[in-house]
mmCIF file of the N, C-alpha and C atoms, coordinates in Angstrom:
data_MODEL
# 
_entry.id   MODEL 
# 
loop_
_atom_site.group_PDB 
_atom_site.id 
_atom_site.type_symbol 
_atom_site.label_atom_id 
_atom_site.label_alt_id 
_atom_site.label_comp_id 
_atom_site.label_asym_id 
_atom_site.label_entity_id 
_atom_site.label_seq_id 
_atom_site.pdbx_PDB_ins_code 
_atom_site.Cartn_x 
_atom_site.Cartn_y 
_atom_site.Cartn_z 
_atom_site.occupancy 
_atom_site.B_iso_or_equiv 
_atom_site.pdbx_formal_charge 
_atom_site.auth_seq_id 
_atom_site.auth_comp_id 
_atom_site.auth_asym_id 
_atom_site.auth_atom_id 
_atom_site.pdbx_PDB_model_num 
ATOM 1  N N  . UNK A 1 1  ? -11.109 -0.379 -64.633 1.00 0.00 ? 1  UNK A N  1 
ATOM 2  C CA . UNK A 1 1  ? -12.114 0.160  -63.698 1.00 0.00 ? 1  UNK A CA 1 
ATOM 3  C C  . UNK A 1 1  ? -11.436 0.625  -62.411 1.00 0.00 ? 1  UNK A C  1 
ATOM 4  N N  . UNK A 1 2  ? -11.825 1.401  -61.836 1.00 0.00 ? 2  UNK A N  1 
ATOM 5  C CA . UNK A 1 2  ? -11.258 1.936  -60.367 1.00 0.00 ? 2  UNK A CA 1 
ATOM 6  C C  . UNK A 1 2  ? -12.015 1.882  -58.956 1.00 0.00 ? 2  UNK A C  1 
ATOM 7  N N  . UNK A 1 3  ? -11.428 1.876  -58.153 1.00 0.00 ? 3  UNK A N  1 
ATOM 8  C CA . UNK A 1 3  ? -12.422 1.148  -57.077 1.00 0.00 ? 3  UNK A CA 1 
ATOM 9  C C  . UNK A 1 3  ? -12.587 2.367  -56.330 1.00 0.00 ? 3  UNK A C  1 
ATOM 10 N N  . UNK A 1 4  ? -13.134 2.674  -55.411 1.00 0.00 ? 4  UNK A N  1 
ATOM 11 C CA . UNK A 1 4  ? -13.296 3.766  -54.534 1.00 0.00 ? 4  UNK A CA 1 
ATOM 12 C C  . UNK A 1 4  ? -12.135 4.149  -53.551 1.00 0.00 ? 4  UNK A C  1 
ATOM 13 N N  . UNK A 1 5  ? -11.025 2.985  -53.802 1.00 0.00 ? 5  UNK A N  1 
ATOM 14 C CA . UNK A 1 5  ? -9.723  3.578  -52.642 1.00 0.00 ? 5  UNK A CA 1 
ATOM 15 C C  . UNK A 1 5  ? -9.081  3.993  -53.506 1.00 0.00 ? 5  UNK A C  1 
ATOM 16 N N  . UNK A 1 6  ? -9.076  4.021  -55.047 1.00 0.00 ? 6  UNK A N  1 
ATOM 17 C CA . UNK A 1 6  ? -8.072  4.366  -56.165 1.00 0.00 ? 6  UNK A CA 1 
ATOM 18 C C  . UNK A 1 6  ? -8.759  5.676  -56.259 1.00 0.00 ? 6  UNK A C  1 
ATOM 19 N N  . UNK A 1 7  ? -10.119 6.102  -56.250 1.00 0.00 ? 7  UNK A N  1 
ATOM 20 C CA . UNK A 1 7  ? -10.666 7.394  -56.492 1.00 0.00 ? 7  UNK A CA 1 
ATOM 21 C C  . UNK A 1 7  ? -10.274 8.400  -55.122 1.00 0.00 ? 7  UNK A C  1 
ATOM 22 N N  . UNK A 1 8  ? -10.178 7.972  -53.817 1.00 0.00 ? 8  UNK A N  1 
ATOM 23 C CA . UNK A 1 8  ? -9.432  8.356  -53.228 1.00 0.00 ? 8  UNK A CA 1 
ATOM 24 C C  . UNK A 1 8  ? -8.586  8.704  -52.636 1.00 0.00 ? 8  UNK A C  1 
ATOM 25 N N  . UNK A 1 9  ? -7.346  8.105  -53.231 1.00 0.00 ? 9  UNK A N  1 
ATOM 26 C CA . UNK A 1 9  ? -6.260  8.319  -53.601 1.00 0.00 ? 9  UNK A CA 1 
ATOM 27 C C  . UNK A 1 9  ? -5.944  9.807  -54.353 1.00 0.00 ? 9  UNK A C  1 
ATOM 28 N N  . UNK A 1 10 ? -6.844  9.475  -55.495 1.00 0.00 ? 10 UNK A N  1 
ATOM 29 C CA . UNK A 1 10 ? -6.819  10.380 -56.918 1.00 0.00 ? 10 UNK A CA 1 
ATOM 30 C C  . UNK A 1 10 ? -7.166  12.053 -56.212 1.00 0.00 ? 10 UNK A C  1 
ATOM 31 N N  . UNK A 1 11 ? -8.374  11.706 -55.281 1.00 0.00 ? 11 UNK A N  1 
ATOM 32 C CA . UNK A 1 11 ? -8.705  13.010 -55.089 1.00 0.00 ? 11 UNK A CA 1 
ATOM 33 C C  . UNK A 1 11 ? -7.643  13.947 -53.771 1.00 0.00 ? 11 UNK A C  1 
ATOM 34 N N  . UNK A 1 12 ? -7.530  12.486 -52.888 1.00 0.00 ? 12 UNK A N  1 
ATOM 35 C CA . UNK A 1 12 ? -5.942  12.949 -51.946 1.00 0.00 ? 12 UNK A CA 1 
ATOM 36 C C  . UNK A 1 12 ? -5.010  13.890 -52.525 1.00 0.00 ? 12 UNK A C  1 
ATOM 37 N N  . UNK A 1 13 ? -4.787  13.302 -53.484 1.00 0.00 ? 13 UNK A N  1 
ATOM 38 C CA . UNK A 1 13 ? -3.407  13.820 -54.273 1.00 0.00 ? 13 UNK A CA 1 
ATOM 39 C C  . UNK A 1 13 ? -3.825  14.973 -54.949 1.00 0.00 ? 13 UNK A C  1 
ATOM 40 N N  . UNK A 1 14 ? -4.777  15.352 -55.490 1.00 0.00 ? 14 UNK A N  1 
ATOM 41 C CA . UNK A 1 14 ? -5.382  16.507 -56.172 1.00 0.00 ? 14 UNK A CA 1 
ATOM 42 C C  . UNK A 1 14 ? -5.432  17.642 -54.851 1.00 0.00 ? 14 UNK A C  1 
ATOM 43 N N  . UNK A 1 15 ? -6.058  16.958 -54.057 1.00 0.00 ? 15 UNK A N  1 
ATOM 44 C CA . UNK A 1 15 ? -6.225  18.383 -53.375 1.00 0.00 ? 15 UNK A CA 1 
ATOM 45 C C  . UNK A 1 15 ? -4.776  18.941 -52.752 1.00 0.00 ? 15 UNK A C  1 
ATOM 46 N N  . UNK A 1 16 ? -3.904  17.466 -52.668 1.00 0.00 ? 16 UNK A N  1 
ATOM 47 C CA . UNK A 1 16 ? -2.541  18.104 -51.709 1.00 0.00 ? 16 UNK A CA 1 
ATOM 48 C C  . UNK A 1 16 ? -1.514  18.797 -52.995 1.00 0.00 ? 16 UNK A C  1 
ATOM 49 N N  . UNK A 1 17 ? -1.780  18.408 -54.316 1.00 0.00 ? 17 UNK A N  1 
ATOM 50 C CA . UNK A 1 17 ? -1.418  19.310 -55.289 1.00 0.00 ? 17 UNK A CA 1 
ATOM 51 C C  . UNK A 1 17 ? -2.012  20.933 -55.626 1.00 0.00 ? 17 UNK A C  1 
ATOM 52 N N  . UNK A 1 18 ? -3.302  20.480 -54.839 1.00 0.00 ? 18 UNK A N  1 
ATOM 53 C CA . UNK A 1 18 ? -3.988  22.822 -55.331 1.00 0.00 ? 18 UNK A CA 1 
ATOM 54 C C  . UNK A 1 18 ? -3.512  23.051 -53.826 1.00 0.00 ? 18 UNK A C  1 
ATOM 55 N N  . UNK A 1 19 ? -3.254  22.426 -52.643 1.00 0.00 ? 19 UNK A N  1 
ATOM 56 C CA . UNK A 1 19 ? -2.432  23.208 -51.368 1.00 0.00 ? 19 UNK A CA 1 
ATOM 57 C C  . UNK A 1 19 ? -1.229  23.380 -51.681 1.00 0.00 ? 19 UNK A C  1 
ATOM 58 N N  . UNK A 1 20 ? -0.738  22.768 -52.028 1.00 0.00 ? 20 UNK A N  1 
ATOM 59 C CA . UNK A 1 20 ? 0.981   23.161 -52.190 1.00 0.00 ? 20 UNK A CA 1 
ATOM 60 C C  . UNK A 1 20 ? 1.023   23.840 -53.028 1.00 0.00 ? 20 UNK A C  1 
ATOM 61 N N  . UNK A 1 21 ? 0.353   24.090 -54.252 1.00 0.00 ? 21 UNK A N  1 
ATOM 62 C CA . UNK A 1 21 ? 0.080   25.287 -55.393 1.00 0.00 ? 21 UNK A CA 1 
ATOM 63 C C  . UNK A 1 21 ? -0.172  26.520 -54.911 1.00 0.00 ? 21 UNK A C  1 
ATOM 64 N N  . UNK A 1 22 ? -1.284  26.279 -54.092 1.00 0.00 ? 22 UNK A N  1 
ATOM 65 C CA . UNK A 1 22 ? -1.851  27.853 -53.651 1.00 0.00 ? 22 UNK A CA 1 
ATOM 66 C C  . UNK A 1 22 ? -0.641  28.356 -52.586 1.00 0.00 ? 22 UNK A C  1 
ATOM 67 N N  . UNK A 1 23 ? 0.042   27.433 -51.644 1.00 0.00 ? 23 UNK A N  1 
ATOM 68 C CA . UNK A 1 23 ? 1.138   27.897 -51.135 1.00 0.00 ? 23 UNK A CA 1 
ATOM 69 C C  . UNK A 1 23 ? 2.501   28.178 -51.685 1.00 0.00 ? 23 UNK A C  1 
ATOM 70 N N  . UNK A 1 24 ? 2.200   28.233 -52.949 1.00 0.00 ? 24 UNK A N  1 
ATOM 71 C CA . UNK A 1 24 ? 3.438   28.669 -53.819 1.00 0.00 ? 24 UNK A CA 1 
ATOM 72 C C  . UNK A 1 24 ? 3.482   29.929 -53.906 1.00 0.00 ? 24 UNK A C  1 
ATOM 73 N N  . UNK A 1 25 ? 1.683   30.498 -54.366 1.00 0.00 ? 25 UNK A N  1 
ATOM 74 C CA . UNK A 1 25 ? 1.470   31.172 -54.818 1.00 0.00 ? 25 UNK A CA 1 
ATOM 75 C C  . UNK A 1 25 ? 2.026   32.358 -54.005 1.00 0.00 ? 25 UNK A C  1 
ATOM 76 N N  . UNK A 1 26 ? 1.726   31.835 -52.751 1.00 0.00 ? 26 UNK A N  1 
ATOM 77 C CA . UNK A 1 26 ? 1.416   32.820 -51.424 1.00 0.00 ? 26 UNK A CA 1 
ATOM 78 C C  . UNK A 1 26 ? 3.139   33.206 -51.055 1.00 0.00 ? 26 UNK A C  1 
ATOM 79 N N  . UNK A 1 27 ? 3.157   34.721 -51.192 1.00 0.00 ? 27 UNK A N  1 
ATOM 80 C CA . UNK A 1 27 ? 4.662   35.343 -51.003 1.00 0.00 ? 27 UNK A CA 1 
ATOM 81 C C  . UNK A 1 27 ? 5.117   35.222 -49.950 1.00 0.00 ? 27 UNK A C  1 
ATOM 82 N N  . UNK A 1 28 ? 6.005   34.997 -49.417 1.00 0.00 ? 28 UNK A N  1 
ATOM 83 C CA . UNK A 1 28 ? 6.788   34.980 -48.304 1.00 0.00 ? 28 UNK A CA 1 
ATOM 84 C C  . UNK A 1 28 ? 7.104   36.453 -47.527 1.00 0.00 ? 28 UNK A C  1 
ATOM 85 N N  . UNK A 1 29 ? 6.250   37.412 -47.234 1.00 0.00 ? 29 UNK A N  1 
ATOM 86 C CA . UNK A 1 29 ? 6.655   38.820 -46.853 1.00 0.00 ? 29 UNK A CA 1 
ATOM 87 C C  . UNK A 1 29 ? 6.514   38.652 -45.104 1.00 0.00 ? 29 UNK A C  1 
# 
């Protein structure tokens, strides 16, 4: 079972994984 600091954890890390993604994405010009 997971408690609500493990679900936020989970979602921490999700979102700082689609920012650093979408700043991959994003070209350096």
């Amino acid at each position: 079972m997971f408690s609500f600091v493990d679900l936020r954890l989970l979602l921490l890390l999700g979102a700082t994984a689609l920012l650093t993604h979408g700043q991959e994405d994003i070209p350096e010009v």
